[in-house]
C-alpha positions, 0 to 999 in steps of 0.5 A: 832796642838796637838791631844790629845788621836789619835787612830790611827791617822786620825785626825794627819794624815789629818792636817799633809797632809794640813801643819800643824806641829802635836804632837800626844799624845796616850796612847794605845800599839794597836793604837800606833802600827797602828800609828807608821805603818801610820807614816811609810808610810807618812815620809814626814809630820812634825808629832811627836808621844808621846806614854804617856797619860794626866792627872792632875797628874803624877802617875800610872792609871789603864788602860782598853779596851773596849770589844767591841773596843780594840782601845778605852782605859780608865784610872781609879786611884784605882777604883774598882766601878762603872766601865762600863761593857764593859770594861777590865782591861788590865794593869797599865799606867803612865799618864804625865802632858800637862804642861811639854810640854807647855814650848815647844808649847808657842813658835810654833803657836798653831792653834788647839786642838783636844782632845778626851779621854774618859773623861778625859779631864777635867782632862788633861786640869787641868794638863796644865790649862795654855794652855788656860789661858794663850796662848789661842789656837784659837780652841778646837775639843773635844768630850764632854760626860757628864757621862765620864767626871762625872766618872773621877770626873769633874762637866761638866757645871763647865768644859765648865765654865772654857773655857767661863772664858777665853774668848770661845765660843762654837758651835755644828756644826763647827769653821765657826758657829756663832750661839754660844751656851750657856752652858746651852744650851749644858748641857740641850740639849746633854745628852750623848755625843756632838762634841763640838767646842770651839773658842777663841772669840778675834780670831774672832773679 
C-alpha cells in the first residue's frame, strides 16, 4: 500500500497493523515528527517513512500551513495570487517524482493508493503517470476537491478522464460499491470536496 501525503499516519498505521507492506510519503516537518513517534511505538510493522512530497517535476515549491491546522501543508511554484487566506508561508521545499519509485513498486503487489494532498494530486499522478497505465493499482482512496485541484493548474473532469481511459471506475461509498458513478455525475454533484473511490474494473470482473 502507498499513501501519498500521511499526516500523521492513521491510514499507514491501520493497513500496516492488517499486513500490508506501507511506503508513506510525507512532506511536513510537524507530521513527520508524530509519525516518526508512532513509528517507534509499532516497529513491528513493514512501514517505510519517505519524508519528500510529489509532484510532476522536480524542483523547489513554496511550502504553506494551514493557519487553522498546522498539519495541513500546501505547495504552490512561484505563486504569489490567489492563495488562500488561511494559509502561510513557512518556507521552501523540494518536490520529487513518484516515477523514481516505480522501478521499485512494480516488482511488489500494489494493492492500494491513498492519496490526499491538498490538490496536487493530479500533479503527483502526472510525475508517475505510469502507476496506472501501466501497473494498474487495483485501488485509489483519494480525496477529490475540484477547487484545489483548479489551483495547481489540473481541469478536474480531465483528471478523473484519465483514470476512466485506463480502465477505472469510480464510487462515492466504497471499494464494495457496484453502483458506479460517471464523471459527470461526480463533476455535476460534489462541488467541494468527495472521498473518491477509484477501482480497476478488470479487477472485479
Amino acid at each position: 500500500m502507498i499513501d501519498i501525503g500521511s499526516n500523521v499516519g492513521w491510514y499507514t498505521f491501520i493497513f500496516g497493523k492488517y499486513g500490508y507492506n506501507v511506503i508513506s510519503f510525507e512532506l511536513s516537518d510537524v507530521n513527520n515528527y508524530i509519525l516518526n513517534k508512532n513509528y517507534c511505538l509499532n516497529k513491528e510493522l513493514n512501514i517505510t517513512l519517505i519524508k519528500k512530497g510529489l509532484y510532476d517535476t522536480e524542483k523547489e515549491f513554496d511550502f504553506y500551513i494551514s493557519k487553522e491546522n498546522i498539519g495541513d501543508g500546501w505547495v504552490f511554484c512561484n505563486k504569489t495570487e490567489n492563495i488562500p487566506n488561511h494559509l502561510k508561508k513557512t518556507g521552501v521545499t523540494q518536490l520529487t517524482l513518484l516515477s523514481k519509485y516505480i522501478p521499485f513498486l512494480s516488482n511488489k503487489n500494489l494493492a492500494l493508493i491513498k492519496i490526499d494532498v491538498e490538490g496536487s494530486e493530479g500533479k503527483v499522478f502526472e510525475g508517475g503517470f505510469e502507476i496506472i497505465s501501466k501497473y494498474h493499482v487495483p485501488f485509489i482512496f483519494m480525496e477529490f476537491t475540484p477547487e484545489s485541484l483548479k489551483k495547481h493548474g489540473i481541469n478536474p473532469e480531465n483528471f478523473l478522464k484519465l483514470f476512466e481511459k485506463y480502465g477505472y471506475k469510480f464510487s462515492t461509498i466504497s471499494f464494495y460499491d457496484r453502483n458506479f458513478v460517471s464523471i459527470d455525475y461526480i463533476i455535476q454533484k460534489y462541488k467541494r470536496i468527495i472521498n473518491l473511490y477509484i477501482i480497476y474494473s478488470k479487477f472485479i470482473e
